[in-house]
C-alpha positions in Angstrom: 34.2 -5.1 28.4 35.7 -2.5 26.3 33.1 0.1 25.0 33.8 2.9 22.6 32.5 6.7 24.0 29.9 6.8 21.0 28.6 3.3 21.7 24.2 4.1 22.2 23.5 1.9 25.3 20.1 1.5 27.4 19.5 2.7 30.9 18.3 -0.6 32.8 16.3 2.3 35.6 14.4 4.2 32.8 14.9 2.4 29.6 16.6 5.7 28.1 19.2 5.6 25.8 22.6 6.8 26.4 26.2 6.4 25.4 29.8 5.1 27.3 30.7 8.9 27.6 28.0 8.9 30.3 29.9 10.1 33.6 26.9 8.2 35.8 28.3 4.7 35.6 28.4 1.6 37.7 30.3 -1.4 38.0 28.1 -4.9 38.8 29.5 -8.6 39.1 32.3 -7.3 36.4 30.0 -5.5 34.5 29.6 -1.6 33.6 26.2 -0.3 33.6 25.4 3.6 32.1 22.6 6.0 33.1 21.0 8.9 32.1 21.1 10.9 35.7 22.8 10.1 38.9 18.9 9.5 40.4 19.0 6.2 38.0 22.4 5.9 38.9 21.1 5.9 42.9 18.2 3.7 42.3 20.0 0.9 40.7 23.0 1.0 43.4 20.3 0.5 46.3 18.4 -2.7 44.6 20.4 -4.2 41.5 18.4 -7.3 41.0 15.3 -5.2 41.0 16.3 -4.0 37.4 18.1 -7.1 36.0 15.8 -9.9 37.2 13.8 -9.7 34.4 16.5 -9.6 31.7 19.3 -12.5 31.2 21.7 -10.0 29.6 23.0 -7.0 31.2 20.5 -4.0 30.8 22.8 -1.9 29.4 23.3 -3.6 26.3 20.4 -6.3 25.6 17.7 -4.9 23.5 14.0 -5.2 24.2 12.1 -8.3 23.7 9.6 -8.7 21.2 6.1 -8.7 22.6 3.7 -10.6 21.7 0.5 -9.3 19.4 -2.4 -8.4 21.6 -6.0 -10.1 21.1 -7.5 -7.4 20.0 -5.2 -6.5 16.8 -6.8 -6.1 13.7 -5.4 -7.2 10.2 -6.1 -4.9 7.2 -4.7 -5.5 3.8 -2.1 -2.5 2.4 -4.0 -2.8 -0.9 -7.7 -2.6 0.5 -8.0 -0.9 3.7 -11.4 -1.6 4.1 -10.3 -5.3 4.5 -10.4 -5.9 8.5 -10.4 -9.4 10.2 -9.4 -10.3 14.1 -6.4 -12.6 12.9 -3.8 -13.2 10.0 -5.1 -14.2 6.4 -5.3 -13.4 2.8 -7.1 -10.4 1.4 -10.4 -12.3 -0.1 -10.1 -9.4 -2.9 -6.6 -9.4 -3.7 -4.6 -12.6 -2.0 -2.0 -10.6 -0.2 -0.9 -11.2 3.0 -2.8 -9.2 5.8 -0.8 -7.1 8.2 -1.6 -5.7 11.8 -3.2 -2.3 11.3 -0.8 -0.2 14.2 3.2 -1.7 14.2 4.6 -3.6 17.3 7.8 -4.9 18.4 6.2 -8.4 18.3 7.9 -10.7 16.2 6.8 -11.2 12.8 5.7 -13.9 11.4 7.9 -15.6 8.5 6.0 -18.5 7.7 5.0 -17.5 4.2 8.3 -16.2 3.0 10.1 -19.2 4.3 7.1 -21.3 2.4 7.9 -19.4 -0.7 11.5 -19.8 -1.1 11.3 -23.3 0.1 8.9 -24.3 -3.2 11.0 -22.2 -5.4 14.3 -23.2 -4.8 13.2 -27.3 -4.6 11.4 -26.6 -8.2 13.5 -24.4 -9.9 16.0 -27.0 -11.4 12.8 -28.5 -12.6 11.6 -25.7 -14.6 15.2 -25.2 -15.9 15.1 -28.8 -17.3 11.3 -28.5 -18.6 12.5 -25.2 -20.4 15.5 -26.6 -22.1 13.7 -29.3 -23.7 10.7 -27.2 -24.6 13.0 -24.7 -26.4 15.7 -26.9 -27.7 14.8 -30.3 -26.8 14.0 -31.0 -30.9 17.7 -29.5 -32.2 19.4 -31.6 -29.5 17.7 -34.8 -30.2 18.0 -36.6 -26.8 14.9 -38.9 -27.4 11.5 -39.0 -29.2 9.3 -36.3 -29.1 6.6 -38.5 -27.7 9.0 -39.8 -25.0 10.1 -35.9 -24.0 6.2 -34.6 -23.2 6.0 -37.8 -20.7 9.1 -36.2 -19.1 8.5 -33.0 -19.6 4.9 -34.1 -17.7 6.4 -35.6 -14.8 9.4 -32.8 -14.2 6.1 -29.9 -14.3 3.6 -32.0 -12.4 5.2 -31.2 -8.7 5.5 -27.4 -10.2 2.2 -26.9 -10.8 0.2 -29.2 -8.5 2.8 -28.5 -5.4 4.8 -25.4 -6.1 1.8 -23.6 -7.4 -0.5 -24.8 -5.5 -0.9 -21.7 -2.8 -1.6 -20.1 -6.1 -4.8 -21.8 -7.3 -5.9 -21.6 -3.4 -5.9 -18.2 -4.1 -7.4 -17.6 -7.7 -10.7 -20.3 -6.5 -11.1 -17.7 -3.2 -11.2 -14.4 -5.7 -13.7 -16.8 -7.7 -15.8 -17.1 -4.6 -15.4 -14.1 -2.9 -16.2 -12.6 -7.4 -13.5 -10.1 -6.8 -11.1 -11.8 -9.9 -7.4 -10.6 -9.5 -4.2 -11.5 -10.6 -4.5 -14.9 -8.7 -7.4 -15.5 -11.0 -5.7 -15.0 -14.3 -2.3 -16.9 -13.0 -4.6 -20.0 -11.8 -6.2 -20.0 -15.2 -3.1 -19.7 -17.5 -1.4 -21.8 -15.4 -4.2 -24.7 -14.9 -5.5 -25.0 -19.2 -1.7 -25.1 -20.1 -0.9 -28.3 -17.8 -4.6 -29.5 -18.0 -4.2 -29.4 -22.3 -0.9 -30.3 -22.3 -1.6 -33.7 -19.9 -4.6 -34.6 -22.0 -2.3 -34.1 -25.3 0.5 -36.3 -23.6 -1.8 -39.4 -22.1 -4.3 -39.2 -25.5 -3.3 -37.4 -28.2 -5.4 -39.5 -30.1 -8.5 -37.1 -29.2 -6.9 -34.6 -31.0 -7.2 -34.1 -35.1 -3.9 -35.1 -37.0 -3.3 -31.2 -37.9 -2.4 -31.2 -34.2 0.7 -33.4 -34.6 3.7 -32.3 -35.1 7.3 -33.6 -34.7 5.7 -37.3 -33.8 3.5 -35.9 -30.9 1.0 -33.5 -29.7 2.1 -29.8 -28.8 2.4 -29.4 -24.8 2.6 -26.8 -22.9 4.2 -27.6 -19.8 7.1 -25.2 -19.8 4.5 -22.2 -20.3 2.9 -23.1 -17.0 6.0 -24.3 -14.9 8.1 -20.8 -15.9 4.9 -18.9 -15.1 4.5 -20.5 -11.6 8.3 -20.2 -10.9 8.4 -16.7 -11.8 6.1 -16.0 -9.7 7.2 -17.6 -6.6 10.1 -15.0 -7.2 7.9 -12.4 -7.1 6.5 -13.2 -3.9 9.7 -13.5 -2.3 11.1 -10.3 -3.3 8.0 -8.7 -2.2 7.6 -10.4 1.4 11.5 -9.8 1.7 10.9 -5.8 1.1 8.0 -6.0 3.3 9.9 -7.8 5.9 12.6 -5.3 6.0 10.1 -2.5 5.9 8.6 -3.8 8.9 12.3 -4.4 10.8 13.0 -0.9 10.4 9.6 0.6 12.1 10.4 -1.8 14.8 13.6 -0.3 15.4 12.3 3.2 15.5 10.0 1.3 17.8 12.2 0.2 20.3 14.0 3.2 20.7 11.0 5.1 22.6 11.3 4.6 26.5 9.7 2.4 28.4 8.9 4.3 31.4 8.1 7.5 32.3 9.3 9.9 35.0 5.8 11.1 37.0 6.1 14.1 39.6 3.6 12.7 42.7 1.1 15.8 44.8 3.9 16.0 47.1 6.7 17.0 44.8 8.7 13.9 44.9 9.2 11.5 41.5 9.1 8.4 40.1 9.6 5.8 37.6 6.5 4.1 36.3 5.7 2.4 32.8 4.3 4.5 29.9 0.9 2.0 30.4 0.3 3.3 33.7 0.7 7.4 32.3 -2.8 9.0 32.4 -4.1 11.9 31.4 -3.9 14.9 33.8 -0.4 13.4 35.6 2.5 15.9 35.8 5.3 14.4 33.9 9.5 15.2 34.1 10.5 15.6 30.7 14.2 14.9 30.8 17.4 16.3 28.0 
């Protein structure tokens, strides 16, 4: 394996990083291994398998797993702090997304995003088409009026009842929990629009004749469909640039050591991990 002399590799003894212009290095089964101090370099010639068994890529290259999010973490909300639940959710105040109050390298958990962009992208072409005929549907003159709000109600029904559907979840909680938020106003705008506009397709016969116009009742279904699809967006940007925040404290993360060097009563040291580093021990702090 060719490695450049800059190239930041991981001691498999200690977990420190280092680089291919180490001079401790070690050939095993074909592979070069680097180390911060001939003492790793010593340990890891004696018992090999005692620093790779628990890795399926050579030590000097793989990067750390991602562990796994203890019982115990709490969830706060970036918006209301004073928000604190045992496991992930929704802030009952504001709707967003709860995240672990301390970072960890465990993996995080995309569900949401992928949720988002999933309902967007499958509805999208659907607002598109709702929007054209809304705003030019009477100069191109495709069909009757009366026959475009029954499509134009069956393109924005999966919109709003599916694609938007996360967002009503949310505006009824902030009803309940009587914190009203932006999920509030979005649910409301979004739900009399369709919910006027369906009763105006199915009877427009409720309505006075001063509501007709162009052979049928006014709808509104492009109002509500562009609303929800623009916010879909939203939320995708926004769980993308929390996503990436989060990568990046991971990787400042992983780049602290996993062990510790711990000077015993009688002078000699050793190698033991950071959870086993108490107060009072006499550590070997190491360039």
């Amino acid at each position: 394996m060719n490695t450049s002399p800059k190239t930041t590799l991981t001691d498999p003894v200690c977990g420190m990083t280092v680089t291919a212009s180490s001079p401790h290095t070690l050939q095993h089964q074909n592979r070069p291994y680097y180390f911060c101090s001939a003492n790793c370099q010593g340990k890891f010639a004696t018992n090999p398998a005692q620093y790779l068994s628990d890795t399926k890529t050579p030590a000097s290259v793989a990067s750390a797993e991602p562990a796994e999010v203890s019982p115990g973490t709490l969830y706060t909300c970036p918006m209301h702090p004073e928000v604190q639940q045992e496991h992930p959710g929704n802030c009952p105040k504001c709707g967003m997304t709860l995240e672990p109050m301390l970072p960890s390298l465990a993996e995080e958990d995309h569900t949401e995003l992928h949720d988002f962009q999933r309902r967007f992208w499958w509805t999208l072409p659907l607002t598109l088409v709702v929007f054209v005929l809304a705003m030019a549907g009477h100069r191109l003159q495709w069909m009757n009026m009366a026959v475009q709000s029954w499509v134009e109600l069956v393109l924005a029904t999966p919109i709003v009842l599916w694609a938007g559907w996360p967002f009503f979840v949310r505006g009824w909680q902030s009803l309940v929990n009587r914190s009203p938020n932006m999920w509030t106003l979005i649910g409301l705008g979004t739900g009399a629009a369709y919910s006027y506009s369906v009763v105006a397709t199915l009877a427009p016969q409720v309505f006075p004749d001063s509501f007709i116009s162009m052979g049928r009742v006014a709808v509104y279904f492009e109002a509500a469909a562009v609303i929800i699809s623009l916010t879909l967006m939203g939320q995708v940007f926004e769980l993308k640039a929390r996503s990436q925040t989060s990568a990046a404290i991971k990787s400042l993360l992983g780049l602290a050591p996993k062990t510790a060097r711990r000077i015993r009563t009688d002078g000699s040291e050793e190698d033991v991990p950071l959870s086993n580093v108490h107060v009072g021990d006499s550590l070997r702090v190491r360039p």
